[in-house]
N, C-alpha and C positions, 0 to 999 in steps of 0.2 A: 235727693230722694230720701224722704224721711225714714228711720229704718224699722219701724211698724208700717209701713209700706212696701217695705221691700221684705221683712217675712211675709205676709199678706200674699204679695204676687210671688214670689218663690216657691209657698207654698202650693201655688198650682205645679208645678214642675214635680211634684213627690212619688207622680208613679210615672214620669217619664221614660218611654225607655230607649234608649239611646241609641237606635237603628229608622234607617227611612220607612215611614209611611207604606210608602208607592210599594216598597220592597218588598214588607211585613206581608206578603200575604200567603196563604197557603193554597193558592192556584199556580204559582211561581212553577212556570215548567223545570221538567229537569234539564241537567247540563247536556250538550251533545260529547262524545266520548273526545277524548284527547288524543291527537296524531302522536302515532307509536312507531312509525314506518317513513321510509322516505318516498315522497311524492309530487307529482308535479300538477301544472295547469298553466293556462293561456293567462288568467288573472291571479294574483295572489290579493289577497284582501287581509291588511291587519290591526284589526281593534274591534270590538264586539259591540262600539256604542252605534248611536246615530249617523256618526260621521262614515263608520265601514259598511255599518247594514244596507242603508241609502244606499253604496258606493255598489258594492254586491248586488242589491233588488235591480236599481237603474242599467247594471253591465247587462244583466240577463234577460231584462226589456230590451232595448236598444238590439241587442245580438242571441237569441237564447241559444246557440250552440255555441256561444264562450265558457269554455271548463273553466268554472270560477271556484277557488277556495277563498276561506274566510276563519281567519286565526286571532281566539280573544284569548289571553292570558291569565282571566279567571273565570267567570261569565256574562252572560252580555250584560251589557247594561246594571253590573255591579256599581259603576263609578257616577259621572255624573251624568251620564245619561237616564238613570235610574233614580235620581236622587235631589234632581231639582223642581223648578217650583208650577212647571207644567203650562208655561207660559209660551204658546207658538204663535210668532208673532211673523208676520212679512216683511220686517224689515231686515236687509240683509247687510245692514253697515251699523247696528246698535243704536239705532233710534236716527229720526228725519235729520237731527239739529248734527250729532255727528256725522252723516253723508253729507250733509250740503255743505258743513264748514272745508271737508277734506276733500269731496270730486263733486263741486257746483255744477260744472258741466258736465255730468253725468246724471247728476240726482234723478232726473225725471225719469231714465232708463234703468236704474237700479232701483226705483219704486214698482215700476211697472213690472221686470223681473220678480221683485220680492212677492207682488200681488200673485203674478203668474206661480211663483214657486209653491204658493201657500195653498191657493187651489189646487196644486200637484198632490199637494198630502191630504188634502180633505176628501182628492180622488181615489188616490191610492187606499188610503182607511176604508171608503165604500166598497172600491172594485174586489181587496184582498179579505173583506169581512174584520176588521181589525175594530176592537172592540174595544178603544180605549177613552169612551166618554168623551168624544172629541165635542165642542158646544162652540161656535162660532159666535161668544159674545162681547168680542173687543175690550176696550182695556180704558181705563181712564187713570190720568196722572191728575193728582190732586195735591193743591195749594195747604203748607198746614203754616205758612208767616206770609202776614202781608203781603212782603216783597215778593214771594210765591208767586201769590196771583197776579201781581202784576206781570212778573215776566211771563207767564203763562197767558197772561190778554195779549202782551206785547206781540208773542210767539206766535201766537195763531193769526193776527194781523199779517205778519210776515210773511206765514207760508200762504196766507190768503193770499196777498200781493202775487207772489209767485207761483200760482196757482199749484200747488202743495197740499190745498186744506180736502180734497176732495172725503167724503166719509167721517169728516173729524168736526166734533159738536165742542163749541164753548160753553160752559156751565157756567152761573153763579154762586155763590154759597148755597143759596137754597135750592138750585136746579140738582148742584152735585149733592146734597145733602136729603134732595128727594131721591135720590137713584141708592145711595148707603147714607146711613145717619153717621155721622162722627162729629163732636161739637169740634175735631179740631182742623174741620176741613172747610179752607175757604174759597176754593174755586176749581175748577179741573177743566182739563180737558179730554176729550171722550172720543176716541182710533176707536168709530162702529163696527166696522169687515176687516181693519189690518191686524186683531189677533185673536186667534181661539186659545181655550184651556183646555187639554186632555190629562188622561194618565199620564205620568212621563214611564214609570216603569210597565204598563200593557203596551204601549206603544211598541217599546223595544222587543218585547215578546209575540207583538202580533208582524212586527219586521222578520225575527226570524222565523217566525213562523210560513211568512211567503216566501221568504230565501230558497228556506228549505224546500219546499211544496215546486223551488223555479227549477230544485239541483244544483243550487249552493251546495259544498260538501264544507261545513263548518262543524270545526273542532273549537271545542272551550278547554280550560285549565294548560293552554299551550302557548305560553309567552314566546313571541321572538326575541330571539337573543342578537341575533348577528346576521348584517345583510352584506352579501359578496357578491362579486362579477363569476361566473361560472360558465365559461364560453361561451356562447350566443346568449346565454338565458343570464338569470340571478337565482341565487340562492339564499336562503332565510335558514338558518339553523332553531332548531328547537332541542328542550329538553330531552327528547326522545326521539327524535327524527328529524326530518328537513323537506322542506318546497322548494323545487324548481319551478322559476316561471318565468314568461317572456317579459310579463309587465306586472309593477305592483303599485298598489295603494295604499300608503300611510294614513291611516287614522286615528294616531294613538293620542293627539291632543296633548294635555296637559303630561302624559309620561314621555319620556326621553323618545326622539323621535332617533329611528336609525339612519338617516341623513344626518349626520353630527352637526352640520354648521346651520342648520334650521333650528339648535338649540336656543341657541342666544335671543331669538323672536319672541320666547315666550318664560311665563315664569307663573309659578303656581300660587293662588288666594285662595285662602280656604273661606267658604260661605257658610253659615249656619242659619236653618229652621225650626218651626216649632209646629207643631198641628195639636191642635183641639180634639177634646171629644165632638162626639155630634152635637149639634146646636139644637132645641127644642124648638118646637116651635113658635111658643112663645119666645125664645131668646134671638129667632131668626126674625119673628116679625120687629122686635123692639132694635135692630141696627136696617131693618130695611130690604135692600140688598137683594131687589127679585130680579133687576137683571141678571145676577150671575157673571157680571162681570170682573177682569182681571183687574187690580187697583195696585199703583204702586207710589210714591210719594216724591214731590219734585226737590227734594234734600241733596246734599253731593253726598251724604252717608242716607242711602233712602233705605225704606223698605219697600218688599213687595207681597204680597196678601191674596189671596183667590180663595175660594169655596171648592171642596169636593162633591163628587158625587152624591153622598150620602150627610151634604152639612156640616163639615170639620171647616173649620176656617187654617188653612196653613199662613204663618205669619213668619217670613225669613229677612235678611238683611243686613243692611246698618255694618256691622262690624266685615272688614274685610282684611284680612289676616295673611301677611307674608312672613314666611316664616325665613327668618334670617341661613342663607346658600342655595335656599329656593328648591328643597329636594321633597318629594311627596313621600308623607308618612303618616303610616297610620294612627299614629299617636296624637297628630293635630285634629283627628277630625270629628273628636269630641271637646268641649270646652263648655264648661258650665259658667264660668262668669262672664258669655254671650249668652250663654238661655236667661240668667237671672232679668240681661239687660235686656233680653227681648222680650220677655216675658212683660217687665215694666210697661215697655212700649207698648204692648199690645193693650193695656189695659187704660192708658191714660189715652187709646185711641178710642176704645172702643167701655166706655164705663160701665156700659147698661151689661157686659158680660161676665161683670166681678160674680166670685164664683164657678166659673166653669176652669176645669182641667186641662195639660198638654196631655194626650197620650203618649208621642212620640217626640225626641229633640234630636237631631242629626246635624252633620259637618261633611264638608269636605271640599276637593281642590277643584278648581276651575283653571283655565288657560286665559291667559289674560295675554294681551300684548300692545305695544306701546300706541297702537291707532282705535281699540278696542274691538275690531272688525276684524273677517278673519284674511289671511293672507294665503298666498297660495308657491309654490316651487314643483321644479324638477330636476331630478338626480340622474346619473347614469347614463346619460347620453339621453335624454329624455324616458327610457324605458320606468322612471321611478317616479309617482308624482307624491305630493301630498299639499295638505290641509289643514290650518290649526288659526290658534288666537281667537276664538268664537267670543271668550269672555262672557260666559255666563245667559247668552244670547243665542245657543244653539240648536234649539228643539228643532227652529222654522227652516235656519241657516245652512245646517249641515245637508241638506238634500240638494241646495244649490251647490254648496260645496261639494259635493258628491259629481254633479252633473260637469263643473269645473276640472276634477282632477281627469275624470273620464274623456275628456273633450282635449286635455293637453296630453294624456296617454297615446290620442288618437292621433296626434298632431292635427288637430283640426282649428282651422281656422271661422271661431262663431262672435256671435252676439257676447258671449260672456269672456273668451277667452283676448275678446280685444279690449274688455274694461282696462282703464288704468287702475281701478282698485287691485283686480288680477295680476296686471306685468307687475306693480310694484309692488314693494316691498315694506314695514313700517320702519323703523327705527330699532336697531337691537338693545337690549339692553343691558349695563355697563356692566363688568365685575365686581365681585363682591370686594371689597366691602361698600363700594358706590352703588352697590343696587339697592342695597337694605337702608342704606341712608339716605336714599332720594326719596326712595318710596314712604320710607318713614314720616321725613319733609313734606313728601308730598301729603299725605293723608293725616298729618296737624292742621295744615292748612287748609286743607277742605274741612274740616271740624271745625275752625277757628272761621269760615265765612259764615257756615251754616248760621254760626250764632253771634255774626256782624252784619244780617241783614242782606248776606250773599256776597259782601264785598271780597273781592277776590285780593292776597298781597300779590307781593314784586314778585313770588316766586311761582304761585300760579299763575300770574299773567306773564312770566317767560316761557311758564311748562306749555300755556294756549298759542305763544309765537310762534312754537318748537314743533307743535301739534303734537305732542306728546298731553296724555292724560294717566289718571289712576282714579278709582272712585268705589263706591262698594255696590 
């Protein structure tokens, strides 16, 4: 990158300010007060994202005279439920190509689930009035090297064969360059119905907002500290008080789960985005772009890209950042030499927009785990369930996962709770100093195929034997 190029696009980043979007807004309800007092309930529910609100709204449907609490440790949807890229997709194993490699004899019933899941929330948003721009305009991945497109024809041949492709449109350079203009997009493939864009942070406030409304009794700024046996029930200690419940719900994700041996499953990447000012309209008509569709790029360091509501283009990605012992902190989740670099990207994708500003640049930690899908457990004699490893894939996901931990709370025997994606488990991840240097290894050499044409070495193609992956 020439470096009168890189002031040039840097320069757009100059009044960036360094908090999410979605977040920034001054409709932002306030907090619910924090539990001061010791208390109990039938459910305990802990974590304020997607993964607990889901878990909370679905108990009080299913049963609504379950005394259900619900305990987030700062407020909802501060973390990344609040803060990603607003991409709600049906798929519930991180895209078709990772389900079919990992439960082939499943794929067709964890498509069908994921379809089923996704019209849950398109239902839920209508029936609760939830008001977060939800636009049911699928998503297309797009070719930006050769090789791209070829595996991209290859890929959809495939799932054709397998009757996979239902909904999903093959482009050419100029079919997908009629849908958005990019000179550097050579082909795409286009998921019509398998994913919407909304708000990601109204979403979360129009969640609690039906919790509430069901008799959710949710407390925020109230971290669990400590989970115990406490004769029949469990107990959750807090700052100032404590829950007694029969049965609880983990959904804390990427922070320390209090099942201690569910730690090892997962480990924290930090992601970072960029959002635009508004787009003019002449700047919207010169890239195209009236479906409104989600676009993300078929790279092993990709980006992903969507439109708001009001024409901001957000543009995140590419760098995926493990921070060496794997501990969440708020000091990673700004980093300005990934906005310079995305900032580039954005500009040598999109040229005709030289000139426009970032308003906003944000970071932070996602849950990743070694199969990128999320996995599921139970603690306590089954009284304890939980949920994690979504991997950056959890807008759509967590509601199935929600209806998961619910269903093995219940002991019940269903459709979801006999997937093998469910019994099992992925592969845990090794101790330091071996996590930092696999992963390390591992994300050279995805950089190093990206710009060999995709060729994968010896140590990707053992990480693909092992079904272990990493990617951004």
């Amino acid at each position: 990158m020439a470096p009168s190029a890189m002031t040039r696009w840097t320069a757009s980043l100059s009044e960036a300010q360094p908090v999410p979007y979605w977040l920034d807004d001054p409709g932002r309800p306030r907090p619910e007060p924090a539990l001061t007092a010791a208390d109990s309930c039938d459910l305990l529910v802990v974590g304020g994202g997607y993964s607990g609100l889901w878990t909370a709204l679905l108990a009080k449907e299913r049963d609504p005279g379950r005394d259900v609490v619900l305990l987030e440790g700062r407020e909802v949807g501060w973390a990344a439920s609040g803060r990603n890229g607003g991409f709600c997709a049906a798929s519930l194993t991180h895209g078709l190509a990772n389900g079919l490699a990992r439960w082939p004899g499943e794929i067709h019933r964890l498509q069908e689930l994921g379809a089923r899941n996704l019209d849950g929330i398109e239902a839920a948003v209508a029936r609760y009035g939830i008001d977060c721009e939800f636009e049911r305009t699928g998503e297309i991945d797009v070719a930006t090297e050769p090789y791209q497109a070829r595996e991209l024809r290859d890929w959809y041949e495939e799932t054709e064969r397998a009757g996979l492709a239902d909904g999903v449109e093959h482009l050419d350079a100029d079919a997908v360059r009629d849908q958005v203009d990019s000179p550097t997009f050579l082909g795409g493939l286009w998921d019509r119905g398998g994913v919407a864009m909304l708000h990601p942070a109204k979403l979360v406030w129009g969640l609690k907002a039906a919790c509430l409304r069901l008799g959710v009794r949710v407390h925020e700024h109230t971290p669990a500290l400590a989970l115990r046996r406490h004769g029949a029930a469990l107990a959750v200690r807090t700052p100032y008080g404590s829950v007694r419940a029969r049965k609880i719900a983990l959904g804390t994700n990427v922070f320390p789960n209090l099942v201690r041996r569910a730690r090892a499953y997962t480990v924290p990447v930090y992601d970072y985005a960029l959002m635009t000012e508004p787009l003019s309209d002449a700047q919207l008509a010169s890239i195209g772009w009236r479906g409104r569709q989600g676009l993300g790029d078929s790279a092993n360091q990709f980006h992903y890209f969507r439109l708001s509501a009001d024409n901001r283009v957000l543009w995140g990605g590419y760098d995926a950042v493990y921070p060496y012992g794997g501990r969440v902190r708020a000091e990673h989740d700004d980093r300005p030499e990934t906005y310079a670099k995305l900032a580039g990207h954005f500009f040598t994708c999109f040229p005709q927009l030289e000139g426009v500003r970032f308003t906003h640049a944000w970071g932070g930690a996602i849950d990743t785990c070694s199969r990128f899908s999320a996995f599921f457990g139970t603690a306590h004699r089954g009284d304890v369930a939980y949920a994690a490893g979504y991997t950056g894939l959890g807008v759509g996901a967590t509601r199935f996962g929600a209806d998961v931990m619910l269903d093995l709370l219940d002991g019940a025997d269903t459709e979801r709770t006999r997937l093998e994606m469910v019994r099992r488990k992925p592969l845990p991840f090794p101790p330091e100093p071996f996590a930092w240097t696999g992963i390390a290894l591992t994300k050279w050499s995805l950089a190093r195929a990206d710009s060999h044409g995709g060729r994968r070495n010896l140590w990707l193609r053992t990480m693909d034997r092992m079904g272990l992956g990493f990617d951004s």
